[in-house]
Backbone as CSV, one residue per row, in Angstrom:
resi,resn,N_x,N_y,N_z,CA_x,CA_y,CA_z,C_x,C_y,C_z
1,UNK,-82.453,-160.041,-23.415,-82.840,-158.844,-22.686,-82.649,-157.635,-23.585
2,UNK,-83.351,-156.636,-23.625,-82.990,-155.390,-24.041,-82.265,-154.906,-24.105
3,UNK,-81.551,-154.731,-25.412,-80.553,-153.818,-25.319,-80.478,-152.165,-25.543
4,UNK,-80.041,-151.054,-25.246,-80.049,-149.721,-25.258,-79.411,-148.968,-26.571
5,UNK,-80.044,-148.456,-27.124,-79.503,-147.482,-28.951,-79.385,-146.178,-28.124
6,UNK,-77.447,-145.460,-28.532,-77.227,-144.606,-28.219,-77.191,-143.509,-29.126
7,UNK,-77.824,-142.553,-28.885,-77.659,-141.485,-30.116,-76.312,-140.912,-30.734
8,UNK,-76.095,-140.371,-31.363,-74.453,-139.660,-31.551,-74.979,-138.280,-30.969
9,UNK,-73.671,-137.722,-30.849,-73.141,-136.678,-29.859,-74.037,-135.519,-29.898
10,UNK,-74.374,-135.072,-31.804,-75.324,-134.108,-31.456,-76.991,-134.596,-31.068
11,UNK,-77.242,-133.342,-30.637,-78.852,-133.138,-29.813,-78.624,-133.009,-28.366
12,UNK,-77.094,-132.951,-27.528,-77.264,-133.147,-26.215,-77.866,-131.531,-25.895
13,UNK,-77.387,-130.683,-26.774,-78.105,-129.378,-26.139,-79.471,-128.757,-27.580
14,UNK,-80.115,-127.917,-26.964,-81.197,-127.730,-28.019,-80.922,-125.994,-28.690
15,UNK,-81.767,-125.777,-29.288,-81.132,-124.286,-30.148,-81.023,-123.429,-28.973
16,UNK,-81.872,-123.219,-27.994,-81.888,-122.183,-26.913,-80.114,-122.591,-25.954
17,UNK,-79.458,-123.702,-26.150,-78.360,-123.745,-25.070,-78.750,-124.389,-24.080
18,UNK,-80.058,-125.056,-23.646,-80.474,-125.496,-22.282,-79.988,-126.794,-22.409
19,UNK,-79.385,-127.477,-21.330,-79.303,-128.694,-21.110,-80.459,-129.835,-21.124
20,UNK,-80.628,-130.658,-21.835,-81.253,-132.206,-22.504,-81.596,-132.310,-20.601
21,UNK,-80.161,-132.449,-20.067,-80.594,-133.571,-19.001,-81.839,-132.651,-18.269
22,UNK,-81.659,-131.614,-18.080,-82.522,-130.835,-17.348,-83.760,-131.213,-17.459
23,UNK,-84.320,-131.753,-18.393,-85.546,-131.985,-19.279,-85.994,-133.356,-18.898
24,UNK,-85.432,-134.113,-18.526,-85.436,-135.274,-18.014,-87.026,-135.578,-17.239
25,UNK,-87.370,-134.933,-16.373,-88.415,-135.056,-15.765,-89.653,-135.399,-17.309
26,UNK,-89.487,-134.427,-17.661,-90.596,-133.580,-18.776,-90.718,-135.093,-19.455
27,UNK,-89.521,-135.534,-19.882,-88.949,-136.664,-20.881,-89.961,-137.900,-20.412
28,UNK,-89.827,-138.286,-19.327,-90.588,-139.247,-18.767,-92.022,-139.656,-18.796
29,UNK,-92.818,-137.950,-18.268,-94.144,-138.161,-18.342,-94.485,-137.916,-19.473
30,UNK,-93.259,-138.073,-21.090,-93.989,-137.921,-22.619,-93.943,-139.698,-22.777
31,UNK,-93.286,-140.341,-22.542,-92.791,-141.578,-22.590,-93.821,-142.336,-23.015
32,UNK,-94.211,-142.986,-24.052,-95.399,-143.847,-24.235,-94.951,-145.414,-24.275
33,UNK,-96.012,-146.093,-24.350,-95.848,-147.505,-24.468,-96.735,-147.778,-25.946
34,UNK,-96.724,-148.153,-26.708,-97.397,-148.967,-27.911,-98.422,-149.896,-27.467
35,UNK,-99.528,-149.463,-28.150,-101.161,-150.642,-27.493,-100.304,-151.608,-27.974
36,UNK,-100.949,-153.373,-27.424,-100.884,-153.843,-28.192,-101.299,-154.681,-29.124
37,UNK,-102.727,-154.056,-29.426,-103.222,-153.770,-30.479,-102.444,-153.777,-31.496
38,UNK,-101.918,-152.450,-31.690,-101.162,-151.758,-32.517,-99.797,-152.727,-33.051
39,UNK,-99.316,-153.626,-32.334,-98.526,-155.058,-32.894,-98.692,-156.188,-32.781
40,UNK,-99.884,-156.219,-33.072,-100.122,-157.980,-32.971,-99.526,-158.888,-33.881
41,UNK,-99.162,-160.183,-33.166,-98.549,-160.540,-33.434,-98.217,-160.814,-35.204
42,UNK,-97.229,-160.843,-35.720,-97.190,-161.698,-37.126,-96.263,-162.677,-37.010
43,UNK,-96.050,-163.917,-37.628,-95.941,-165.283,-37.238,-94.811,-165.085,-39.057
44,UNK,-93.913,-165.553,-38.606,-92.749,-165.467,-39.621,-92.060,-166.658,-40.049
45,UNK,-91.824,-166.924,-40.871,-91.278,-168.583,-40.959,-89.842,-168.599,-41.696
46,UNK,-88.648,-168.440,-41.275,-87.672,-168.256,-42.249,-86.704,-169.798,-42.207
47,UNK,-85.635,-170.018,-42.795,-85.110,-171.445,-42.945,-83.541,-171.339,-42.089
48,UNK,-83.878,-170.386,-40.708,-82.257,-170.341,-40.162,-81.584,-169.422,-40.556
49,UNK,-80.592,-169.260,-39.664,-79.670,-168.303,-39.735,-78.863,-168.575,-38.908
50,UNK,-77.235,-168.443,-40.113,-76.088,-168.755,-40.221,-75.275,-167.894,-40.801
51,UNK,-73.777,-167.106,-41.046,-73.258,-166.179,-41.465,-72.721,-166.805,-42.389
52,UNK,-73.269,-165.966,-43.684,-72.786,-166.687,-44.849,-74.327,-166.961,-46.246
53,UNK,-75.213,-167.443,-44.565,-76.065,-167.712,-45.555,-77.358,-166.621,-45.827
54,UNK,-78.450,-166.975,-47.011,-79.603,-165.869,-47.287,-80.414,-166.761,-46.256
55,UNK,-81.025,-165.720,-45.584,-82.255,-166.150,-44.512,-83.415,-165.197,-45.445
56,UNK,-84.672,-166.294,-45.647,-85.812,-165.722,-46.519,-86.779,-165.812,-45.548
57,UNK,-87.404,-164.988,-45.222,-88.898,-165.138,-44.414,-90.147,-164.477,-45.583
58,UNK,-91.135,-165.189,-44.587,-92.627,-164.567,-45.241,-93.113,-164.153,-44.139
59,UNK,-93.571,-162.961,-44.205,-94.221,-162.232,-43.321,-96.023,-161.732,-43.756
60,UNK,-96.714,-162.003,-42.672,-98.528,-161.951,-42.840,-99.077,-162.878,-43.458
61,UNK,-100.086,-162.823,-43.838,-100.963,-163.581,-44.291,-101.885,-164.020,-43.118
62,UNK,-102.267,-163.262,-42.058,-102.727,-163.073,-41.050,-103.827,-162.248,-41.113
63,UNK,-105.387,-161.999,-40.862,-105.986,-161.231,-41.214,-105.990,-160.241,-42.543
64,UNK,-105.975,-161.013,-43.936,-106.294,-160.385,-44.765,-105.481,-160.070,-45.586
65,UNK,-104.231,-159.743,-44.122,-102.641,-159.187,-44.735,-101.967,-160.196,-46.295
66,UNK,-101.300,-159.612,-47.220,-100.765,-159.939,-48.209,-99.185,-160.404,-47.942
67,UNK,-99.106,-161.489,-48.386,-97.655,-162.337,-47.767,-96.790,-161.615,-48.377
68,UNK,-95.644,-161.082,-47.972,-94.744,-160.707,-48.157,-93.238,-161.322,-47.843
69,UNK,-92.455,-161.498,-49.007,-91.194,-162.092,-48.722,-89.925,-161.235,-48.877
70,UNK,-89.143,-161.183,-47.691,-88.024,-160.512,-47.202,-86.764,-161.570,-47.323
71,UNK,-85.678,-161.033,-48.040,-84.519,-162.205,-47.734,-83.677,-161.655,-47.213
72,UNK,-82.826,-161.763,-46.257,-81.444,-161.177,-45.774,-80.122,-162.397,-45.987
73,UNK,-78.751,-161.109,-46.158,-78.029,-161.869,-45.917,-76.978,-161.760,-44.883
74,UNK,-77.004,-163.500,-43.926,-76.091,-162.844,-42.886,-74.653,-162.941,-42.922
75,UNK,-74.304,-161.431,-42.145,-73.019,-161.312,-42.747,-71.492,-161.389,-42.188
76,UNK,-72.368,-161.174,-40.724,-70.833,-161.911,-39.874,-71.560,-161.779,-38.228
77,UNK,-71.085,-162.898,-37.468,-71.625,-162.814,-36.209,-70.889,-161.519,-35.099
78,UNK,-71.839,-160.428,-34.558,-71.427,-159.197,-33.943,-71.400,-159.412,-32.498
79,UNK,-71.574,-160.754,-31.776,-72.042,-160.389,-30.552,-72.850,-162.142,-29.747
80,UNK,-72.118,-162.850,-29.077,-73.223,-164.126,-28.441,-72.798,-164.288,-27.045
81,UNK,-73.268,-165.036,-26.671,-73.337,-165.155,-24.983,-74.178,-166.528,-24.492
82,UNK,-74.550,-166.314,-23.451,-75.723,-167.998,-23.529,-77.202,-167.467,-23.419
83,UNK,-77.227,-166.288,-24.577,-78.592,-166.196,-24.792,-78.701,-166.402,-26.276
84,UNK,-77.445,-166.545,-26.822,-77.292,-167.141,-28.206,-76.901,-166.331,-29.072
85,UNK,-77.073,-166.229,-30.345,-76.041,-165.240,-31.149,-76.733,-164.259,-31.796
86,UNK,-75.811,-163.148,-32.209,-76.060,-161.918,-33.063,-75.475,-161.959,-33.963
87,UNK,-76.462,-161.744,-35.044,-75.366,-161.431,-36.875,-75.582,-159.924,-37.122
88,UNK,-74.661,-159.462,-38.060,-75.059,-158.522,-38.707,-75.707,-159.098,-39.942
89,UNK,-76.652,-158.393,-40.285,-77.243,-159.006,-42.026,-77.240,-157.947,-42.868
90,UNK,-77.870,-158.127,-43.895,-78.282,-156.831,-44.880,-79.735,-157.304,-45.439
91,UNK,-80.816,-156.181,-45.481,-82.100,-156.791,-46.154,-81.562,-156.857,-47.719
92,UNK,-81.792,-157.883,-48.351,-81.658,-157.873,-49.740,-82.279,-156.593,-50.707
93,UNK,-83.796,-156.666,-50.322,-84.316,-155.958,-51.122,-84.088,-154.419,-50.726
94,UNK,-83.890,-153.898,-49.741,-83.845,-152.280,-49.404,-82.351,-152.224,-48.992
95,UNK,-81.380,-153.224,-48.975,-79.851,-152.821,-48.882,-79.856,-152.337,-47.460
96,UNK,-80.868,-152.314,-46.165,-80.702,-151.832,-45.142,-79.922,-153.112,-44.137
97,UNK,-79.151,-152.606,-43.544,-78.761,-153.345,-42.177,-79.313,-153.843,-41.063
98,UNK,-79.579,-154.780,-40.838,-79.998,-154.749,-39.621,-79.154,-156.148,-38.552
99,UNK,-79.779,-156.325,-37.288,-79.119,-157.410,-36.180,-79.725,-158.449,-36.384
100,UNK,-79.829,-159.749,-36.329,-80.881,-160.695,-35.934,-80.087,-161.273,-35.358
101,UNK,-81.198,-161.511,-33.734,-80.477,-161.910,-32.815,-81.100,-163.392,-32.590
102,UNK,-80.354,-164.380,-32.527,-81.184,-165.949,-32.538,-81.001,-166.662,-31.109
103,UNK,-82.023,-166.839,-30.790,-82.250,-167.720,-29.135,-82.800,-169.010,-29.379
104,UNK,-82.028,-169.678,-28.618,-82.897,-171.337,-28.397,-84.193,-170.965,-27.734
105,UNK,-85.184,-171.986,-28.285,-86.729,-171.350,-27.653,-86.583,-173.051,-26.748
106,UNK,-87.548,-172.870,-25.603,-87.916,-174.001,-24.686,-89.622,-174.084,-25.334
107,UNK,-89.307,-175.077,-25.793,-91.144,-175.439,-26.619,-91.995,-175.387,-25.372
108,UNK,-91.853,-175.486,-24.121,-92.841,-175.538,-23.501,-93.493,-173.786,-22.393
109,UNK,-92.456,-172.741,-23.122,-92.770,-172.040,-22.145,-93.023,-170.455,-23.408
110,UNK,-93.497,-169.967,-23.560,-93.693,-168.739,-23.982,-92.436,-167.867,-24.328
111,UNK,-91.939,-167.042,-24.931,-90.875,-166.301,-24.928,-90.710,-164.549,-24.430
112,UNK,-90.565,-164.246,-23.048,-91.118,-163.099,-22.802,-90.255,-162.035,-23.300
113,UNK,-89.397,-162.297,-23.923,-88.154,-161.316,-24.507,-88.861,-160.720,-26.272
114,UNK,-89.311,-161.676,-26.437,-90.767,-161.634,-27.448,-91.549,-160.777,-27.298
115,UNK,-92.310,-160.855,-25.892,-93.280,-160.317,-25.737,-93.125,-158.563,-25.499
116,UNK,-92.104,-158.657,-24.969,-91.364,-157.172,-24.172,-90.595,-156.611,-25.404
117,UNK,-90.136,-157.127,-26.020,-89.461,-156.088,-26.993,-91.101,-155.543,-28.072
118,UNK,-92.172,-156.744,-28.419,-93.184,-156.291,-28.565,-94.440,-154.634,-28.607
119,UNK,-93.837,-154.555,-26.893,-94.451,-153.414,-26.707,-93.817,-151.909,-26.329
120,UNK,-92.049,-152.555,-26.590,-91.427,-151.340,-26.599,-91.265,-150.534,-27.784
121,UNK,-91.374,-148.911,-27.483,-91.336,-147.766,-28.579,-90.854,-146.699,-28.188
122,UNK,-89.277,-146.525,-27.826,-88.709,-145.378,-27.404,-87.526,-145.193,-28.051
123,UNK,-87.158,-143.882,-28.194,-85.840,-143.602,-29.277,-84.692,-144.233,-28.480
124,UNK,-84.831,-144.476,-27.431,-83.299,-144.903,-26.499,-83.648,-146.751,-26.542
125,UNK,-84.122,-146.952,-26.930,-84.369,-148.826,-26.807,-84.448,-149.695,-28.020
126,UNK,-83.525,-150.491,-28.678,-83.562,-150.743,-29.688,-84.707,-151.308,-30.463
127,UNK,-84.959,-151.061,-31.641,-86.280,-151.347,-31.542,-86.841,-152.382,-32.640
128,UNK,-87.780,-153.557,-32.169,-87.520,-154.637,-33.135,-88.104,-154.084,-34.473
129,UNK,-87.754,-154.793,-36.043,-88.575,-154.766,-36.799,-89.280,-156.115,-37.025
130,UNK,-89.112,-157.386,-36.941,-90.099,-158.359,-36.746,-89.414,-159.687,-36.508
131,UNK,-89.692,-160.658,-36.469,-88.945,-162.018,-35.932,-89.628,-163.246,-36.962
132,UNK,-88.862,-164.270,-36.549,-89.491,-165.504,-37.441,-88.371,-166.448,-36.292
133,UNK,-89.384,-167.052,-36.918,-88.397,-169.079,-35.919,-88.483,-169.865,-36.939
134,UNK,-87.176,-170.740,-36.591,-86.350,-171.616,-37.796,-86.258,-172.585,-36.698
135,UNK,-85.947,-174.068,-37.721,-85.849,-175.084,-36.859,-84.253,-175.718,-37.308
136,UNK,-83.917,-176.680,-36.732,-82.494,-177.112,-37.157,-82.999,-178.875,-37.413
137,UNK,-82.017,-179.664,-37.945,-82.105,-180.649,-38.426,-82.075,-181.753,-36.935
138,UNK,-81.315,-180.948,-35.534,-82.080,-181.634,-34.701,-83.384,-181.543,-33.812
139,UNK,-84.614,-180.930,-34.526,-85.309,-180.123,-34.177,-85.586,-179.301,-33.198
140,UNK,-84.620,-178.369,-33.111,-84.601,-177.568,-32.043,-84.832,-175.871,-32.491
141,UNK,-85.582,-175.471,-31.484,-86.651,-174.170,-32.052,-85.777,-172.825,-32.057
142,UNK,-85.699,-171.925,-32.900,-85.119,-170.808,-32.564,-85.771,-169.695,-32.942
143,UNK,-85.470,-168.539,-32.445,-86.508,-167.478,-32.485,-85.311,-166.379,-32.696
144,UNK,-85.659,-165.604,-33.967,-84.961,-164.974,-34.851,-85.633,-163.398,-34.546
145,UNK,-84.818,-162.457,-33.810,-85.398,-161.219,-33.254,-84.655,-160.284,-34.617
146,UNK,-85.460,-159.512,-35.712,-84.690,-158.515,-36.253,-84.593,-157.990,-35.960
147,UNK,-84.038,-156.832,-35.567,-83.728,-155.645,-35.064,-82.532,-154.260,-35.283
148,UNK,-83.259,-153.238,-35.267,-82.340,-152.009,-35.497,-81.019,-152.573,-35.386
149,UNK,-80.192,-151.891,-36.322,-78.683,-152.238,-36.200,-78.193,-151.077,-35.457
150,UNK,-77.283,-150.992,-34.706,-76.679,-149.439,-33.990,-75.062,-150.233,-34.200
151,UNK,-74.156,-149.678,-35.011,-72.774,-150.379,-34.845,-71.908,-150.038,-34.067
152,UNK,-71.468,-149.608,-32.922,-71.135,-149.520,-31.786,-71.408,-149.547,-30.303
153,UNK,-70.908,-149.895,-29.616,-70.753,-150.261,-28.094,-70.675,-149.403,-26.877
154,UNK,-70.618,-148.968,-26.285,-70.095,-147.918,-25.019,-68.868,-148.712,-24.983
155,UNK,-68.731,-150.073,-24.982,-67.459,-150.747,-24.330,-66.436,-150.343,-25.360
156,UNK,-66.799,-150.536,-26.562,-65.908,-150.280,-28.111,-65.509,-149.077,-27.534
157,UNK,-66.228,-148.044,-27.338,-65.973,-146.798,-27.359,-65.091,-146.315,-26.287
158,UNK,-64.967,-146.919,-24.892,-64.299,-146.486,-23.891,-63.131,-147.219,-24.459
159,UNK,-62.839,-148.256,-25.077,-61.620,-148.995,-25.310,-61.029,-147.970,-26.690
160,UNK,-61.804,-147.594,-27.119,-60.802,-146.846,-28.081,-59.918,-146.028,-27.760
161,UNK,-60.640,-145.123,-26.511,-59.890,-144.202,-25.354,-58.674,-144.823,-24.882
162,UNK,-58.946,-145.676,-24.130,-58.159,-146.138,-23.475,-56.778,-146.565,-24.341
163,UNK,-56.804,-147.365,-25.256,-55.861,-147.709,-26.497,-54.836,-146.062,-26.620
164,UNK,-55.280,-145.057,-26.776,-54.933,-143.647,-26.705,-54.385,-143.258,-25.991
165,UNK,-54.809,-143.795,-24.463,-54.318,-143.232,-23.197,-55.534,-142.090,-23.065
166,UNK,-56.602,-142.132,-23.425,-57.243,-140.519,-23.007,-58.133,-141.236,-22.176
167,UNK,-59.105,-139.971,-22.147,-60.671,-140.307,-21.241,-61.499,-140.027,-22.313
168,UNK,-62.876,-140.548,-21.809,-63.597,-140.693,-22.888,-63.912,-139.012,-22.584
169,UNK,-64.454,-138.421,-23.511,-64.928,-136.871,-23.246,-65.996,-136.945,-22.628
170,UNK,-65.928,-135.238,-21.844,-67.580,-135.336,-20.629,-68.494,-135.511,-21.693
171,UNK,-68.826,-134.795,-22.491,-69.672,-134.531,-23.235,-70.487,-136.020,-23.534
172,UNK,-69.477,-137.067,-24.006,-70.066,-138.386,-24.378,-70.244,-138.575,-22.658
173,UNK,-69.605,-139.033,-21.919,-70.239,-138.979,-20.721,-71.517,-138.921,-20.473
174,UNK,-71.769,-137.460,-20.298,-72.823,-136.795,-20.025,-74.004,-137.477,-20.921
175,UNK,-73.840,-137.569,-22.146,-74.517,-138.082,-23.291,-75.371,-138.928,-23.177
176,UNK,-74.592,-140.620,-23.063,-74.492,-141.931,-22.352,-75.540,-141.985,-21.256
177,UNK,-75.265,-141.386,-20.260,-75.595,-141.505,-19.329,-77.445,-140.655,-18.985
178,UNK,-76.953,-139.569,-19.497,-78.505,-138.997,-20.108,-79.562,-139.986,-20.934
179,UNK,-79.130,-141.071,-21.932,-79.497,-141.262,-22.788,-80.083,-142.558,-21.847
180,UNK,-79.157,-143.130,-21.263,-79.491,-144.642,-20.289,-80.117,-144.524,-19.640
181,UNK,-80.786,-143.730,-18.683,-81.626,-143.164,-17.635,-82.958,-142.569,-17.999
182,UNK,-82.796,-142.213,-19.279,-84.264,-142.199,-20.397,-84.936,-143.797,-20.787
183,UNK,-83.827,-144.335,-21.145,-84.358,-146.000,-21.472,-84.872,-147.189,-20.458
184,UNK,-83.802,-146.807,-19.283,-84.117,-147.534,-18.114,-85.413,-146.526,-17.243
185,UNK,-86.011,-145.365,-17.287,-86.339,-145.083,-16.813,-88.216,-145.551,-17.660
186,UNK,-87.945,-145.708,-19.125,-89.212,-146.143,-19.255,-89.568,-147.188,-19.537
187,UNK,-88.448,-147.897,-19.852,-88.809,-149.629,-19.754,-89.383,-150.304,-17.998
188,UNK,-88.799,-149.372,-17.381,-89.069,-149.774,-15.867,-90.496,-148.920,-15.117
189,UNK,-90.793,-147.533,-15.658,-91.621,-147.094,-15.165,-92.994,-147.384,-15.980
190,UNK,-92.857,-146.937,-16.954,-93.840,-147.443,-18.293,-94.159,-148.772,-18.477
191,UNK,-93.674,-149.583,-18.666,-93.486,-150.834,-19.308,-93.414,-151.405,-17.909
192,UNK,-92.616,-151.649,-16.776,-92.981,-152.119,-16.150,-91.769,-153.699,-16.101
193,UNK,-90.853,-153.161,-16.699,-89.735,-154.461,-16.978,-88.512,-154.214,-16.245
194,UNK,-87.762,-154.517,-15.578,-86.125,-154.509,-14.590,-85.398,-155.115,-15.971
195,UNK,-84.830,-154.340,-16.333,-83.413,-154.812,-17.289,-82.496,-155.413,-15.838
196,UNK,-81.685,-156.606,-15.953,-81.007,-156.964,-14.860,-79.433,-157.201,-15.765
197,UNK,-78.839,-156.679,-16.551,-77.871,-156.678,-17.291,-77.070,-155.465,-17.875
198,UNK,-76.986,-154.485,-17.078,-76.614,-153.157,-17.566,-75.542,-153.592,-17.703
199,UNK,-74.361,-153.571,-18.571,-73.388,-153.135,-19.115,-72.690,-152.665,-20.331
200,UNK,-71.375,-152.144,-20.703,-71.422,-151.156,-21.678,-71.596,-152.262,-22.914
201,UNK,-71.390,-153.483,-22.642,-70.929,-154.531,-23.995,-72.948,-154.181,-24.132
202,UNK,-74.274,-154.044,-23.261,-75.183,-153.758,-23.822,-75.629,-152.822,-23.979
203,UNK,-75.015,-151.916,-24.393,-75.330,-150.345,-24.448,-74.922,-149.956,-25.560
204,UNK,-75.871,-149.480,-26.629,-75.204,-149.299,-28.022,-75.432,-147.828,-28.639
């Protein structure tokens, strides 16, 4: 399911002093969705992913496109559940960070977590950069989501408080909560998807 990218603290107010949330309405009817046209699919083939090891994909060779090979390395698992696991990696060649998140696929049914992160494009929703599926030696299918890295939690973050004895500040409050109601408001109005998993462990 989707998870939520939280901004840091500045931008909650703009040069004039007016409050972000106020704007909220405005925010909504700018909200776009991505044709999808505009991402069709590309079909990725990498050899697994495991922490520790280089995961190499080739990406295109799809209409014309020129194959391109990406290697990452993964670098420690951030995050699993029984939708399966999260690494942190690093792209080899651009030194950038990113998540890849790996799911068991059911060969017989489509993957709509695929399809939906597909056509999402909003600064509050994490946002994929491309996927590949790997098989394992008992042939079982997995589907490798890359995606924006954001390295913190809402949950991390209220627990740091708490460890302190404080409260988290309004400001992040206010922030958070501004920021979640932008994401849920266009994945659900736009897009047309019910996130059914709000919590802070998915809120980043």
């Amino acid at each position: 399911m989707t998870s939520f990218g939280v901004a840091p603290a500045s931008g909650l107010r703009d040069a004039g002093g007016s409050s972000e949330v106020d704007k909220l309405p405005d925010e909504i009817s700018n909200m776009r969705i991505s044709d999808e046209k505009e991402v069709e699919a590309t079909i990725i083939n990498g050899n697994g992913t495991e922490a520790g090891h280089i995961i190499v994909t080739t990406i295109g060779g799809r209409d014309g496109q020129r194959k391109q090979t990406i290697s990452y390395m993964a670098e420690r698992v951030i995050g699993q559940g029984s939708f399966g696991v999260v690494f942190q990696a690093k792209c080899l060649e651009t030194s950038e960070t990113v998540a890849i998140k790996k799911v068991l696929q059911d060969k017989r049914y489509k993957n709509r977590e695929l399809q939906m992160m597909r056509l999402l494009d909003h600064p509050n929703v994490v946002s994929l950069k491309h996927c590949f599926f790997s098989t394992t030696e008992k042939d079982e299918l997995f589907l490798n989501l890359v995606l924006e890295y954001v390295p913190e939690t809402v949950h991390r973050v209220i627990r740091h408080y708490n460890k302190m004895n404080q409260r988290m500040p309004l400001i992040y409050v206010k922030l958070y909560t501004y920021q979640i109601c932008r994401a849920l408001a266009y994945i659900h109005r736009t897009v047309g998807v019910c996130h059914r998993d709000i919590k802070p462990q998915n809120l980043l």
